[in-house]
PyMOL commands that place a pseudoatom at each C-alpha (Angstrom):
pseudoatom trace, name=CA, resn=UNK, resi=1, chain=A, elem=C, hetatm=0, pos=[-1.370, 2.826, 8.520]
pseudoatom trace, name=CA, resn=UNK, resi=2, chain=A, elem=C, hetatm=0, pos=[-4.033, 2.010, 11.026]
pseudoatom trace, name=CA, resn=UNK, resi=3, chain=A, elem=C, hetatm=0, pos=[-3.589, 3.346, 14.641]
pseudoatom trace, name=CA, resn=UNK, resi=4, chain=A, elem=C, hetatm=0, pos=[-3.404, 0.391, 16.458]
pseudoatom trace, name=CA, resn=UNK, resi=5, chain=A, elem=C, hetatm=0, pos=[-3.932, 1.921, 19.612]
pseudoatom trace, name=CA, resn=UNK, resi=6, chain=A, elem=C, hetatm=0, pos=[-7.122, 3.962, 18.347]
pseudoatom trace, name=CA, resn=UNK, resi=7, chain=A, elem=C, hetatm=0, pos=[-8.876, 0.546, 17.533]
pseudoatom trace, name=CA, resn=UNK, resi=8, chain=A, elem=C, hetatm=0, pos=[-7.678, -0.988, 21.582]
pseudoatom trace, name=CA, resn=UNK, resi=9, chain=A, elem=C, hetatm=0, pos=[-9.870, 2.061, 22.848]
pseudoatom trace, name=CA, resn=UNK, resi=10, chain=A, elem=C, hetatm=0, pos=[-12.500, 1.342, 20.611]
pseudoatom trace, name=CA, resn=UNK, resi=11, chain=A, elem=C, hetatm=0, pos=[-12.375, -2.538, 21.885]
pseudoatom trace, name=CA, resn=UNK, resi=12, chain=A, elem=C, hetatm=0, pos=[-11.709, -1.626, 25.254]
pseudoatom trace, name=CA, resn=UNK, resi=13, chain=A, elem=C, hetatm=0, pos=[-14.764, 0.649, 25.606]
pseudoatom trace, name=CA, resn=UNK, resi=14, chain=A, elem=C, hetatm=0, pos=[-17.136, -1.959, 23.937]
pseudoatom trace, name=CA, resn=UNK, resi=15, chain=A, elem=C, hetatm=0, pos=[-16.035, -4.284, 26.046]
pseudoatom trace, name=CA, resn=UNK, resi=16, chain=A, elem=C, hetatm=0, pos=[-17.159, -2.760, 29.301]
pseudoatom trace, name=CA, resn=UNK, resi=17, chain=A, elem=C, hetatm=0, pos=[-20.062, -1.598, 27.544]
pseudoatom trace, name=CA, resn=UNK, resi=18, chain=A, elem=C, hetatm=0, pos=[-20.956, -5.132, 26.588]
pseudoatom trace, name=CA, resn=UNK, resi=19, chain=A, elem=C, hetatm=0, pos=[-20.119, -6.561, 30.074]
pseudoatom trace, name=CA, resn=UNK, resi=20, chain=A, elem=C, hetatm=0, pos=[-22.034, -3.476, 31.900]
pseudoatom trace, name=CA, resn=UNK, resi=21, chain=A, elem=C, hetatm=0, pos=[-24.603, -5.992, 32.932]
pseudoatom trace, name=CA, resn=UNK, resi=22, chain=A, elem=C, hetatm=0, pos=[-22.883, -8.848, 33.940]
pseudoatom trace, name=CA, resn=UNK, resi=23, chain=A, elem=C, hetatm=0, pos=[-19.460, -9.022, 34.311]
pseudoatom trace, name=CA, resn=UNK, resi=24, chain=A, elem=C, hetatm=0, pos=[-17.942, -4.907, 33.994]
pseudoatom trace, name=CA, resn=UNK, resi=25, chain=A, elem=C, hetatm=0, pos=[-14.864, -3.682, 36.726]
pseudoatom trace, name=CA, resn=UNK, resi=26, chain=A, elem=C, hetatm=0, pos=[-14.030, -0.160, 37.922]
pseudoatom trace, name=CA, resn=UNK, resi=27, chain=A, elem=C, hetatm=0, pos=[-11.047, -1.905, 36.366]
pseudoatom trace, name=CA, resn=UNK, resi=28, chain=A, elem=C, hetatm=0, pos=[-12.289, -2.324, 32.792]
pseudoatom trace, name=CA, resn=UNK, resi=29, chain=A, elem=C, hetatm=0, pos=[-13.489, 1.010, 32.920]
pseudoatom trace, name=CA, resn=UNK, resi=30, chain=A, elem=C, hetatm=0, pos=[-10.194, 2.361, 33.775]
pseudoatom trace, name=CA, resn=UNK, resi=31, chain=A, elem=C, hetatm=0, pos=[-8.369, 0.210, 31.606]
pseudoatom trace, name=CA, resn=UNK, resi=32, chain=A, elem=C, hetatm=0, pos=[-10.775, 1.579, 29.056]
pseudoatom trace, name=CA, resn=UNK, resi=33, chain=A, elem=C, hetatm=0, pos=[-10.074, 4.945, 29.812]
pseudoatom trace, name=CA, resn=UNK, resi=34, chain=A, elem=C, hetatm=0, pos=[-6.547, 4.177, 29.824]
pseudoatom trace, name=CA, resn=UNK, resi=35, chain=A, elem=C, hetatm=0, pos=[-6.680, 2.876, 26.429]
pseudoatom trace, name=CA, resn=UNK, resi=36, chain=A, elem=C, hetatm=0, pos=[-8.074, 5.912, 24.751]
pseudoatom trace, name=CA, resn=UNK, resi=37, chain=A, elem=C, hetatm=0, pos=[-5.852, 8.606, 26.772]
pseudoatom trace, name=CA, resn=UNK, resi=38, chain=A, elem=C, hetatm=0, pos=[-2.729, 6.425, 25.192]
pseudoatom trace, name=CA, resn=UNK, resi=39, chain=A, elem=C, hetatm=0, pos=[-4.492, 6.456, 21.591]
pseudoatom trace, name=CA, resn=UNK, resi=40, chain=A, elem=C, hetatm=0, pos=[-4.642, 10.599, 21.590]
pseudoatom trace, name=CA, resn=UNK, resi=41, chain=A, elem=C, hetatm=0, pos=[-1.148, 10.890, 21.460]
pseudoatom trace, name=CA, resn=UNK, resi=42, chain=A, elem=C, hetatm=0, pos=[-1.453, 9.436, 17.729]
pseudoatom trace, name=CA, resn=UNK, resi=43, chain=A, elem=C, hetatm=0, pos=[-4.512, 10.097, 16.946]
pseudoatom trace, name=CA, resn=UNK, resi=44, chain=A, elem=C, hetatm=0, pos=[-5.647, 12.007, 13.738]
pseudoatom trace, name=CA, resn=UNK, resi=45, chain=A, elem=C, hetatm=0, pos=[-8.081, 15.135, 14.225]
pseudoatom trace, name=CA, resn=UNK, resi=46, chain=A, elem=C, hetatm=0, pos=[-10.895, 12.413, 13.159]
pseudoatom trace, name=CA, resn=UNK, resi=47, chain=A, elem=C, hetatm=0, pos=[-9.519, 9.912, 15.399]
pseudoatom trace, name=CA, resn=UNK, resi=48, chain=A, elem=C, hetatm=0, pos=[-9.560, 12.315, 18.321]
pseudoatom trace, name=CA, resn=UNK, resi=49, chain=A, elem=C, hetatm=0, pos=[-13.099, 13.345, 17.374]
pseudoatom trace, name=CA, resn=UNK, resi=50, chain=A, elem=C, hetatm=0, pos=[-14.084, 9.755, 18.024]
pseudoatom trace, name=CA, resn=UNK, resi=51, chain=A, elem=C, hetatm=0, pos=[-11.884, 9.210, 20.911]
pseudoatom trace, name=CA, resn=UNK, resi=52, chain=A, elem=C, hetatm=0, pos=[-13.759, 12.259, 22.605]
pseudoatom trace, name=CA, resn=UNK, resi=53, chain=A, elem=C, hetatm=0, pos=[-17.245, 10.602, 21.908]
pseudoatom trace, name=CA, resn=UNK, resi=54, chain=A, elem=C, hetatm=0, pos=[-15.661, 6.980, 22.945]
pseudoatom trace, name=CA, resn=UNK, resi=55, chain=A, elem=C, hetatm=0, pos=[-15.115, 9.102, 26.377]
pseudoatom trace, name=CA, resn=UNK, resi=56, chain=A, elem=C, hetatm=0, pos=[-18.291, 10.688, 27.197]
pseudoatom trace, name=CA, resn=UNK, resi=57, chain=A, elem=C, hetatm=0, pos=[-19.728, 7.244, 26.030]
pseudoatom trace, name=CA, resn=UNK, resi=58, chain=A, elem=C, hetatm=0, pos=[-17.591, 5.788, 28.893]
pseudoatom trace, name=CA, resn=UNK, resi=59, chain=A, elem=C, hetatm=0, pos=[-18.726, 8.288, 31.415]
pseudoatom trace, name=CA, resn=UNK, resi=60, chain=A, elem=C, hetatm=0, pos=[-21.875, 8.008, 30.683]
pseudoatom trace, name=CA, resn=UNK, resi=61, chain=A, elem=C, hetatm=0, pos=[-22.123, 4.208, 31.002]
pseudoatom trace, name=CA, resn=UNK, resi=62, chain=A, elem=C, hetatm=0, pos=[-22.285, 3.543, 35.325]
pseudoatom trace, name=CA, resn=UNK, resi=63, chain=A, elem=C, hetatm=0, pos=[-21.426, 0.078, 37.075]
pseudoatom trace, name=CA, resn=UNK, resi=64, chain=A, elem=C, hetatm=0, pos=[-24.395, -0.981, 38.524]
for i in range(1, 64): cmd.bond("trace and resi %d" % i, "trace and resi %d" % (i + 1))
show_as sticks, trace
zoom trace
């Protein structure tokens, strides 16, 4: 079974990744961040593992 909510981070993050030059929000970035705090809770150790590197990728992407 695929952890539906581990592959919403994953969109959610490339999303405001994508959008970073045009159209990204403090919102999407939250909602981002949001997304992968709710997808630990079912995560496997891999999944987590990903969802950690999904994070820092978040942090490290700034609004302009």
């Amino acid at each position: 079974m695929q952890n539906n909510l581990f592959q919403q981070a994953k969109d959610a993050v490339t999303k405001f990744t994508n959008n970073l030059a045009g159209g990204a929000s403090e919102q999407d970035k939250q909602a981002a961040n949001n997304a992968i705090q709710a997808a630990m809770n079912d995560a496997t150790p891999e999944e987590k593992q990903q969802l950690q590197q999904l994070k820092q990728q978040l942090e490290q992407d700034q609004l302009s």
